[in-house]
matplotlib code that plots the C-alpha trace (Angstrom):
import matplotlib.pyplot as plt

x = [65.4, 65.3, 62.6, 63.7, 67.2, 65.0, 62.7, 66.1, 67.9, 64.1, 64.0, 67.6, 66.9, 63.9, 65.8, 68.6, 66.0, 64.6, 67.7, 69.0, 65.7, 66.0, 69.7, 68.5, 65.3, 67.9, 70.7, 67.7, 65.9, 68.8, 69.3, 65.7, 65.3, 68.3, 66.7, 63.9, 65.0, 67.1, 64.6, 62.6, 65.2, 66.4, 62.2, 62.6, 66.1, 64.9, 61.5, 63.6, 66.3, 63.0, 62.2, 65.1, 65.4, 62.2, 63.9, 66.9, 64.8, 63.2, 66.2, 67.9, 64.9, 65.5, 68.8, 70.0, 72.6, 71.8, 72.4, 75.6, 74.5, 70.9, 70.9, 70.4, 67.5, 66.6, 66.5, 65.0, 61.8, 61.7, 62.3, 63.1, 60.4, 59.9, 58.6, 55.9, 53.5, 50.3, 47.5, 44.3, 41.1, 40.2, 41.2, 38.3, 38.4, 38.9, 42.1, 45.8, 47.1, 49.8, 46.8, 44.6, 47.2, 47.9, 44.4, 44.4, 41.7, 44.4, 46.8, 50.7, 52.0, 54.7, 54.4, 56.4, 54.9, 56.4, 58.8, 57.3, 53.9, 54.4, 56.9, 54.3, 51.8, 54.2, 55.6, 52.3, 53.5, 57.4, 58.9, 61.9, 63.4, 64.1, 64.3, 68.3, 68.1, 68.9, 66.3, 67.4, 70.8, 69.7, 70.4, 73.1, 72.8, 72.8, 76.3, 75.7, 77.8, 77.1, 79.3, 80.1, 81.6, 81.7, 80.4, 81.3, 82.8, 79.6, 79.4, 76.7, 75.4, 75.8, 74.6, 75.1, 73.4, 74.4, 73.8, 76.5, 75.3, 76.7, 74.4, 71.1, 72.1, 72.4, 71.4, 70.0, 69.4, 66.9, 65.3, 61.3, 61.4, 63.8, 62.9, 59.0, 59.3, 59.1, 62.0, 63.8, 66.5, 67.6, 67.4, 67.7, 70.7, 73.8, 72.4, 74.3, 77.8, 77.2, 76.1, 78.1, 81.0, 84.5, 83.3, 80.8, 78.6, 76.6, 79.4, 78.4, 75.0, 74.5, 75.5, 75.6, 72.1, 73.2, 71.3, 72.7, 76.5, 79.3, 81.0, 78.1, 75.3, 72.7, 69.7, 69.0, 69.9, 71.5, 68.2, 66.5]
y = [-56.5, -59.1, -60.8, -61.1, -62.9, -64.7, -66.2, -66.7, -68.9, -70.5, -71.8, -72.4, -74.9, -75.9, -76.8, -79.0, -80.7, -82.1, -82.6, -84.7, -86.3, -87.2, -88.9, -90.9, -92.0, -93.0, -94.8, -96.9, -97.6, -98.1, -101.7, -102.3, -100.8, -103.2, -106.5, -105.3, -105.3, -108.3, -110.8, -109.5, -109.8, -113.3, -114.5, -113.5, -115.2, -118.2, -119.1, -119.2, -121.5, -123.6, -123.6, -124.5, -127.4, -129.1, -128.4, -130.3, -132.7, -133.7, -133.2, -136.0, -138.2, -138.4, -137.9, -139.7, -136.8, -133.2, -130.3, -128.2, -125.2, -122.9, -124.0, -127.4, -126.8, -124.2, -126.8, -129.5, -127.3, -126.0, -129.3, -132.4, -135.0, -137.3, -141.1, -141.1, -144.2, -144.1, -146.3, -147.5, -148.8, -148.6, -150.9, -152.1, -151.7, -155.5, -155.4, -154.5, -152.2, -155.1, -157.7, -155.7, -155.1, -158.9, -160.0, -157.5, -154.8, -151.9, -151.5, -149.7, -148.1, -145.7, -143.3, -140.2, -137.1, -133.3, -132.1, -129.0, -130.2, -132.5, -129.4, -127.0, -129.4, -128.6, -125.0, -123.6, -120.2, -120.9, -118.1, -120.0, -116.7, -115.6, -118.5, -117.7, -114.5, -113.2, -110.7, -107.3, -108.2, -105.8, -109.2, -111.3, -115.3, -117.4, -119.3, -123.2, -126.1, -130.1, -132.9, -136.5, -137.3, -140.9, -141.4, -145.1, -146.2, -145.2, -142.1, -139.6, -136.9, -133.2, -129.6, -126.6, -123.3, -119.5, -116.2, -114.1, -110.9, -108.6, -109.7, -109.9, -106.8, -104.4, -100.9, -101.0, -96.9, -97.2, -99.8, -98.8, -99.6, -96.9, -94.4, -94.5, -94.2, -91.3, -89.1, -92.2, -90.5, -88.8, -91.5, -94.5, -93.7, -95.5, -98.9, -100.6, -99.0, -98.8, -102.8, -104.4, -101.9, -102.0, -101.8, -104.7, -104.1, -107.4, -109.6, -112.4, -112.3, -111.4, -114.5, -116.1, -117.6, -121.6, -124.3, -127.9, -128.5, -130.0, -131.6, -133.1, -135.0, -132.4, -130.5, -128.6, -124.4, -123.3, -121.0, -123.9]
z = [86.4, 89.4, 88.5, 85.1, 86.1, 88.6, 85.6, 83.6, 86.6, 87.0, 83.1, 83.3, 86.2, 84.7, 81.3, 83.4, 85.1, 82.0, 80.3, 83.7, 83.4, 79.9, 80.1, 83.0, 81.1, 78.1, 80.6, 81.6, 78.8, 75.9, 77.2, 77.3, 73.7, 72.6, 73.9, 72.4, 69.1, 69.5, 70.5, 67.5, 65.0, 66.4, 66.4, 62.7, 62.2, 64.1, 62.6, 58.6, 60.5, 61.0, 57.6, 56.0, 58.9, 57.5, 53.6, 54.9, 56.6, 53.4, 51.1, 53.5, 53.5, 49.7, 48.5, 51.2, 53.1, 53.6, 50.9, 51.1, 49.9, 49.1, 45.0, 45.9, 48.0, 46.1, 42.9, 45.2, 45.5, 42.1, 40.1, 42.6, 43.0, 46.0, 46.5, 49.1, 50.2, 50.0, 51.2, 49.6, 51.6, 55.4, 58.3, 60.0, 64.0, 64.3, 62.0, 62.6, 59.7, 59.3, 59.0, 56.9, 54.4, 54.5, 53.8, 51.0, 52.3, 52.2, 49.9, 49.4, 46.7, 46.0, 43.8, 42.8, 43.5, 42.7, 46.0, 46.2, 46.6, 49.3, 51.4, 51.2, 53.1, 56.0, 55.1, 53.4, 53.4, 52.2, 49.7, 47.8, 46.5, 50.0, 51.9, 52.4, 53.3, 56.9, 58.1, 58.5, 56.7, 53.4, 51.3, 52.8, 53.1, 55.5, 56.0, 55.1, 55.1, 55.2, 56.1, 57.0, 60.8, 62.2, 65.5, 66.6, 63.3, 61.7, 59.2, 59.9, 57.9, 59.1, 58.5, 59.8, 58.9, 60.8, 60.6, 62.4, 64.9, 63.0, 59.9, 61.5, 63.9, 60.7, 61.1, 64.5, 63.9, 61.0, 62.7, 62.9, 66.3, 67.1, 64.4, 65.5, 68.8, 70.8, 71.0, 68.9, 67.2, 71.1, 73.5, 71.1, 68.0, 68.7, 70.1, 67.3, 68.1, 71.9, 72.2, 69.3, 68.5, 69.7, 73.4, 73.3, 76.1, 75.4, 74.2, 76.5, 76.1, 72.7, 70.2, 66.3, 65.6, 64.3, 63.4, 63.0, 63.7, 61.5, 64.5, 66.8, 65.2, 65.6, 63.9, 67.2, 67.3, 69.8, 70.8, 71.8]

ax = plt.figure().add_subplot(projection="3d")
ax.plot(x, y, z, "-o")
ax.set_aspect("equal")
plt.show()
């Protein structure tokens, strides 16, 4: 009868132990887990900010100022058409470009070419039907807005393009990196509401993804 209660206290012990050792695994490795997916999600967010910054880039180049919303790029790709130089001939080693052009071995010419055709030489792998979309969002769009500021009695064309935290930070429980690793659904469920909810553990450190500004003429993000 002794040794049975001894075995009983022995697993009991044994049991606390790992329990102890399992909330001081998940104290130590939430945060870790959260950066984790953060930086992942924000890569994501980041790299189609990039996209729609060389969209923008072009729209401007020829319209002029920058789209205010996703239909106008969205119709820029699909339909628009762009003006683009191109050169005939070769300039010999001896030659300026400017000289050859003059002397009538090269020459310039504008023609109009298809938008889409000449985007995709810099975004090869583009997909205009989601091109809006915020990763991990389950289907909400980025928030885009375009204006005019003056800067030194001179008008300047602005963008801006964001996607808030708690759009890109969606459902931080069904997330694969929580649901496929070990133990996930213990020492992981809760990141969302224990990082973003009322609390706000990483207030500070944890921020809207923007690109462009409608106050400051800039195309930079606020990641770089």
């Amino acid at each position: 009868m002794k040794n049975t209660k001894n075995i009983i206290v022995q697993l009991c012990l044994i049991v606390a132990i790992v329990v102890l050792i399992l909330l001081i695994y998940r104290s130590v490795m939430r945060p870790q887990k959260f950066n984790v997916i953060y930086e992942g999600r924000k890569a994501e967010v980041v790299t189609k900010l990039k996209d729609i910054r060389v969209l923008q880039q072009f729209y401007k180049a020829e319209k002029g100022s920058y789209a205010k919303n996703f239909d106008q790029l969205r119709d820029f790709w699909n339909n628009g058409t762009m003006t683009v130089v191109v050169k005939e001939g070769n300039v010999p080693d001896t030659l300026t470009e400017a000289q050859a052009l003059k002397m009538g071995i090269i020459k310039r010419d504008t023609v109009l070419v298809k938008a889409k055709d000449e985007m995709l030489k810099s975004l090869p792998n583009f997909d205009i039907e989601k091109f809006d979309l915020i990763p991990f969002s389950g289907g909400e769009r980025f928030i885009m807005d375009a204006d005019t500021i003056t800067r030194a009695n001179i008008p300047v064309y602005v963008y801006e393009v964001r996607a808030n935290k708690s759009q890109y930070l969606k459902n931080m429980d069904n997330d694969p990196r929580v649901k496929n690793a070990f133990l996930g659904s213990i020492l992981y469920s809760g990141l969302q509401e224990q990082f973003l909810g009322p609390n706000f553990d990483y207030k500070e450190n944890i921020k809207d993804i923007i690109l462009g500004s409608l106050t400051e003429p800039s195309t930079d993000g606020n990641w770089e």
